[in-house]
BAKOL-479410 format. One line per 3 residues: their letters; for each residue y, x, z of N, C-alpha, C, O. Coordinates in steps of 0.2 Angstrom, whole numbers. Layout:
REM residues N
A> Y X Z Y X Z Y X Z Y X Z  ...
***
This chain:
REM residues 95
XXX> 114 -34 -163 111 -31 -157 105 -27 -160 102 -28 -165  105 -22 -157 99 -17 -160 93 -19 -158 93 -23 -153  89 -17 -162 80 -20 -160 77 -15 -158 77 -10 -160
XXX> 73 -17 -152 72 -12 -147 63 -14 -150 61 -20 -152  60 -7 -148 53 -6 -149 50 -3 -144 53 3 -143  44 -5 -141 40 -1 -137 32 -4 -137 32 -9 -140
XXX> 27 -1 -134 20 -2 -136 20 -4 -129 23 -3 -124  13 -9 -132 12 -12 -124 10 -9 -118 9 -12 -112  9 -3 -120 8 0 -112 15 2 -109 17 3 -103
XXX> 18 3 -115 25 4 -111 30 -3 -109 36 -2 -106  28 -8 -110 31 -13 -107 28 -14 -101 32 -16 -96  19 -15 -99 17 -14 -93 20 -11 -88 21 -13 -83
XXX> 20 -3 -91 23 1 -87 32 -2 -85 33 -1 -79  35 -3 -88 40 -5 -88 39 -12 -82 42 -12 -77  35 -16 -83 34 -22 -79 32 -21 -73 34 -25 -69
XXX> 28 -16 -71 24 -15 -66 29 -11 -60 28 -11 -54  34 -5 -65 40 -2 -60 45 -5 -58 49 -4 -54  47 -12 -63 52 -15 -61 47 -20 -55 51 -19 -50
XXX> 44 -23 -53 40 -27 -51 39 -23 -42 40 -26 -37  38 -16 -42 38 -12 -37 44 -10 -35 44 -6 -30  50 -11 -38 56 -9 -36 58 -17 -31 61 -17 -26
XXX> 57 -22 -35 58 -26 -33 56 -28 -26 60 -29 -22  48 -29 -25 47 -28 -19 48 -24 -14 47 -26 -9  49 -18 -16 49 -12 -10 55 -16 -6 53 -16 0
XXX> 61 -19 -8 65 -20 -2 64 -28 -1 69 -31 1  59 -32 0 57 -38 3 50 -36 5 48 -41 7  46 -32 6 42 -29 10 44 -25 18 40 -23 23
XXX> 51 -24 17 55 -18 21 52 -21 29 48 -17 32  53 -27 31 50 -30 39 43 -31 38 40 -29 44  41 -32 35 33 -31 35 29 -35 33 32 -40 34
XXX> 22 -38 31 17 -40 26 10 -43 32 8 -41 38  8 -46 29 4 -47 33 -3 -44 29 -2 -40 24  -10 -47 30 -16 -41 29 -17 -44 20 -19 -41 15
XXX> -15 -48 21 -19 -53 13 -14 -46 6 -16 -43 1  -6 -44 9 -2 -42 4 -3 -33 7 -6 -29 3  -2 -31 12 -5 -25 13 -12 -21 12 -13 -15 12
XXX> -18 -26 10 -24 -24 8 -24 -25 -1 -28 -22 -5  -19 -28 -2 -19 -28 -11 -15 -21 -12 -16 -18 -17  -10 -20 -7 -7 -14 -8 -9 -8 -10 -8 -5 -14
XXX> -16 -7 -3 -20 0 -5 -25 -2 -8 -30 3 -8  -26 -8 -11 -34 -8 -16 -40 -9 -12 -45 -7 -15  -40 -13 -5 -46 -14 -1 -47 -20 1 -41 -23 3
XXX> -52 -23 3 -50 -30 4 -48 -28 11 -46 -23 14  -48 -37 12 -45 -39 20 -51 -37 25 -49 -34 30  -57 -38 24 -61 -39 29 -59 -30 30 -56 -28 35
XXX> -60 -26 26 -58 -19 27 -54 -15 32 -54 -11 37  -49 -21 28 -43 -16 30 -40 -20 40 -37 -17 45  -43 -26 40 -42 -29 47 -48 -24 51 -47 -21 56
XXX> -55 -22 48 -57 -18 53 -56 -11 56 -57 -8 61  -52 -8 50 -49 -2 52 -41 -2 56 -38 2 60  -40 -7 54 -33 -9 59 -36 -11 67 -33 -10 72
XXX> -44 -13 68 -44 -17 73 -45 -8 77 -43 -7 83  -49 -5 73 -50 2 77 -47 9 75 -49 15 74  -39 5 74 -33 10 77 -33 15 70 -29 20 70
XXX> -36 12 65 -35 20 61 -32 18 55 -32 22 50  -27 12 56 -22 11 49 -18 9 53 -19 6 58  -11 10 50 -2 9 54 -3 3 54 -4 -1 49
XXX> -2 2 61 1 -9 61 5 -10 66 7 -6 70  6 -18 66 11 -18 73 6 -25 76 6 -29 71  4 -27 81 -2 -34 83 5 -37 85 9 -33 88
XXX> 5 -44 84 12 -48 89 6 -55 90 5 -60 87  4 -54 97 -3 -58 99 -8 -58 92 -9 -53 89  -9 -62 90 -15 -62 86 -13 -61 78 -16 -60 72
XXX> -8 -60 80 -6 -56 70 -6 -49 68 -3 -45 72  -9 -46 63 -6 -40 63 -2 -40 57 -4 -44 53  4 -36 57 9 -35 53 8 -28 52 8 -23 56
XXX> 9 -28 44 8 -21 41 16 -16 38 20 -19 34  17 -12 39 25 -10 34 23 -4 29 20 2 29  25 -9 23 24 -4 17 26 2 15 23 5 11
XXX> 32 5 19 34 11 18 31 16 24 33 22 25  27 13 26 23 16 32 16 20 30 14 26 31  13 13 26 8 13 23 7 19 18 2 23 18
XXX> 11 18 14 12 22 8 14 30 11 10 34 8  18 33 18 19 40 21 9 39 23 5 42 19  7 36 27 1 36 31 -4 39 24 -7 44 25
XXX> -4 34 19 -6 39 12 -8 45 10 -13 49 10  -1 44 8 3 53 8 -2 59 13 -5 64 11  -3 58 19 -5 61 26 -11 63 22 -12 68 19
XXX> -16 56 23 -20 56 22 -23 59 17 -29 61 17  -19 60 12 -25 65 4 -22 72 6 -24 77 4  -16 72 9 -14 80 12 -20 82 15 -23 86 11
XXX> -23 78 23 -28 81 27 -33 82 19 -36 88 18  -35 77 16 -42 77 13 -42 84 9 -47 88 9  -35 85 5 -35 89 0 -35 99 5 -35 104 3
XXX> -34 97 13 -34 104 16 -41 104 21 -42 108 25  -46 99 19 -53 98 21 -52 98 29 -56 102 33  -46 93 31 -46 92 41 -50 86 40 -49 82 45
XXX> -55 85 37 -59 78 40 -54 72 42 -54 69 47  -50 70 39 -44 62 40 -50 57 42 -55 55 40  -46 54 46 -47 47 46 -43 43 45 -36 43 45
XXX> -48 36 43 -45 32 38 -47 27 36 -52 25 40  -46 23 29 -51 21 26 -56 24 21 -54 28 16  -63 21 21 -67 24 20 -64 25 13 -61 21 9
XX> -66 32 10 -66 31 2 -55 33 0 -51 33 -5  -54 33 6 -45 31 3 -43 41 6 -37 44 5
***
């Protein structure tokens, strides 16, 4: 068997796409705030206040709010579009 070489950043990197491959399709129904708020890099209390005032994708089912990651991730995208054509987005602060 041949001997395979890579530097640790490229195993990282290797770890970190297989790791996002993987959960993209067990994310597909939806996440609650603890795994959605590590998604975008912001805590909970954050990310529940901007969900509470309507300015992050969610679904409330009575007192839960449920987040979808491939929602999350287009909502993003929007987001640094507006920022990067200077429409004033809203959002999260700072995102």
């Amino acid at each position: 068997m041949p001997e395979i070489t890579m530097t640790m950043d490229e195993l990282q990197q290797l770890i970190r796409q297989e790791a996002e491959r993987a959960a993209s399709g067990k994310h597909e129904k939806g996440v609650n705030a603890d795994v959605a708020a590590d998604f975008l890099g912001v805590s909970v209390d954050t990310l529940m206040a901007e969900a509470k005032a309507f300015r992050v994708p969610h679904v409330r089912l009575r007192s839960r709010y449920i987040f979808h990651i491939p929602t999350l991730e287009r909502w993003m995208q929007e987001q640094g579009l507006r920022n990067a054509q200077g429409a004033g987005a809203s959002g999260l602060k700072g995102a």
